[in-house]
N, C-alpha and C positions, 0 to 999 in steps of 0.2 A: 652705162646702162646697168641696171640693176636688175643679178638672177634669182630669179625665185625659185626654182626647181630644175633639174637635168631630165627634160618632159622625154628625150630620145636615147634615155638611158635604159636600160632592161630594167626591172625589177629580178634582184635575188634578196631570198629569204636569209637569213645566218643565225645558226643554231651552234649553241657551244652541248658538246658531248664531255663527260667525265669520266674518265678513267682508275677508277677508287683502289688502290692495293692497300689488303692488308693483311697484318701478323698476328696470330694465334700463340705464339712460339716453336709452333712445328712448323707450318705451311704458311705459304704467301698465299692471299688469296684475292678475288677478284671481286665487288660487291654487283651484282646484275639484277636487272629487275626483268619483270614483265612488260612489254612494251599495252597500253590498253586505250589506243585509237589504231586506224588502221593507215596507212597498210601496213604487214606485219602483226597484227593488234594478236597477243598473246605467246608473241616471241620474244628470247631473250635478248636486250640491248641492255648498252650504255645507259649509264643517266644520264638525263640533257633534257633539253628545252630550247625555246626559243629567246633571241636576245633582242630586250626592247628597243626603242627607237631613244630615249633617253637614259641609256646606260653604257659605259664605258664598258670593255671587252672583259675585265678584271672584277668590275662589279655586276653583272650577268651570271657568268662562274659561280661567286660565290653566293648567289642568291638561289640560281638552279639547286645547288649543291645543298642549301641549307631548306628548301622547298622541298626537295625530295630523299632528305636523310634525319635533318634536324642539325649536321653535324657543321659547327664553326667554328674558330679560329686552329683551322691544322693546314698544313702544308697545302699548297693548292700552287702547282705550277702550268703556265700555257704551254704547250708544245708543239703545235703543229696545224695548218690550217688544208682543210680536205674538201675539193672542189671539185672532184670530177662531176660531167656534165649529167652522167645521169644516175649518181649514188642517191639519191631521192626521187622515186619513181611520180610525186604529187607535183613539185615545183623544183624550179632549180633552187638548190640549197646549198650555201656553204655553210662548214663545219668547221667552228674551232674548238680543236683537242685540247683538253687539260687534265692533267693527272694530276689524282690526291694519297697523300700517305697518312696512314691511320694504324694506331693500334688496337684492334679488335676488341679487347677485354674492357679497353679504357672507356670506350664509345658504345657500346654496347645496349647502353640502353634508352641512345640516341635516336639510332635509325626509327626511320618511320617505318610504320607496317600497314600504311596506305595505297601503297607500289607493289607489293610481293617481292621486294626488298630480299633476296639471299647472298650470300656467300658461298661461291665456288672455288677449289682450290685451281691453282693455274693451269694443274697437268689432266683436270677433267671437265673441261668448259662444255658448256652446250655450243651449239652454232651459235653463232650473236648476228644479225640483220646488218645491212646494207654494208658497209663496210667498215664495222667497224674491228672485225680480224686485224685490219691492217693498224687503225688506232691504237690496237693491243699490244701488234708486235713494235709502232713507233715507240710507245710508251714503256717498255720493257727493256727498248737497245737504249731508251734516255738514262732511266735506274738503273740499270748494269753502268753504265758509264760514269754515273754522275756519283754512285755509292762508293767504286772505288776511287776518289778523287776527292770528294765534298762528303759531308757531315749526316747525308741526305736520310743513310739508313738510320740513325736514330731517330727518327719521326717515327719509325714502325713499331718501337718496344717501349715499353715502360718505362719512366724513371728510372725504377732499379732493375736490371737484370744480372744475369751470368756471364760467365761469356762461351760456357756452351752454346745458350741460347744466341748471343753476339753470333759467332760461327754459324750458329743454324740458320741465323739469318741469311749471311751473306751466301752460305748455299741454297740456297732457295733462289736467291736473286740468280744465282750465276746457275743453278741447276746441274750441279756437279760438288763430288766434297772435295775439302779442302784439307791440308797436310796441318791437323792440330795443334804441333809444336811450330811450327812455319808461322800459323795464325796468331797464336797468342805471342809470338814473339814479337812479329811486326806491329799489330795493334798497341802492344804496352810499352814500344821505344818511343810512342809519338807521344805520348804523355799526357792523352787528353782524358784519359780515366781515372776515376777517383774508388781507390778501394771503400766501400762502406763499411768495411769491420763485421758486417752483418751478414749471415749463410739463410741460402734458400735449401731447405733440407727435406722437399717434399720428394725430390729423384732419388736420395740416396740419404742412406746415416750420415754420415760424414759432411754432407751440404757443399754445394759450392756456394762461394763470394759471392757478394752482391755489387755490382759498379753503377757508377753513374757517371752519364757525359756532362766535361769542363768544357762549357761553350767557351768560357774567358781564354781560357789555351788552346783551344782551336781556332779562335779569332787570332791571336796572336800569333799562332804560325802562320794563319793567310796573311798576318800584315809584313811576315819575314819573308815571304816570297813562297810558304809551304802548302801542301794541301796533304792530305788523306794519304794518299797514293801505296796502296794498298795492294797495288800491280796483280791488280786481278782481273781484270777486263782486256 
């Protein structure tokens, strides 16, 4: 016999939420918009949307994402799927989490300004609506984890940076600093950086370096059994 529908199924909605970090070179921050239907309508949330009946989980994401930023081909990971019964006061809604990594400066002139679209640093968030605090803090214990292990943080910086800047990064992530000579020594034993010869000299006379990530040597320690590890987490 042949089924056409699961007629004594419940209906649930599923809406993918985005979790956008990014780097300035000082501050990690958060991209948050205006939510502008109700409920909620002029509070700050997530980005997100709704996910069609003819799209896979991954291309949903990336559609929300590029709908309400402009922003495509960057990092864009699933993370977690959020279902309590009544985190959507209109209908039952599940929610799949996704975080994005972006370098601020790079993108910049992406975002859309359709949404009310800002940048909040991480340490002075407004309230964010239904729960998405907790998408925050999921998404946060994922990047701390996954930074110091995998390649992850360099999605946040430029081509070429420092590696003060490198450091500042990873304090931001971890929100606490770190021992300078401790840092730069670990990072340059693994050998996935390539000196540019080239100084950014806009902090100081003297300039610091400018680096760039060797994705080919980083791949190559994953295929030696290596990662990051960076034992920071």
């Amino acid at each position: 016999m042949e089924i056409t529908s699961y007629q004594n199924a419940d209906r649930i909605v599923v809406a993918i939420d985005c979790i956008i970090f990014g780097f300035d070179k000082e501050q990690l921050k958060l991209l948050l918009i205006k939510r502008d239907f109700e409920p909620e309508r002029g509070h700050w949330s997530l980005m997100g949307g709704f996910l069609k009946g003819c799209e896979h989980l991954h291309q949903g994401a990336h559609r929300i994402l590029y709908d309400l930023t402009g922003l495509k081909n960057i990092y864009l990971e699933q993370l977690h799927a959020f279902g309590e019964v009544t985190r959507d006061p209109v209908e039952r809604t599940l929610s799949v989490a996704h975080y994005a990594l972006i370098d601020i400066e790079a993108h910049a002139f992406e975002l859309s300004e359709d949404y009310s679209a800002s940048w909040f640093p991480i340490q002075e968030l407004p309230d964010l609506i239904f729960d998405h605090n907790d998408m925050l803090k999921a998404a946060l214990d994922r990047l701390q984890y996954k930074a110091s292990h995998e390649a992850i943080g360099f999605e946040l910086l430029p081509d070429k940076f420092t590696l003060p800047e490198l450091q500042k990064l990873y304090e931001c992530i971890y929100g606490r600093p770190l021992d300078k000579r401790n840092f730069r020594r670990r990072i340059l034993s693994m050998d996935v950086l390539i000196n540019t010869g080239e100084k950014e000299k806009s902090s100081s006379k003297k300039g610091a370096y400018l680096y760039t990530f060797d994705q080919s040597k980083f791949n190559k320690l994953q295929r030696e059994g290596q990662n990051m590890d960076l034992n920071l987490y």
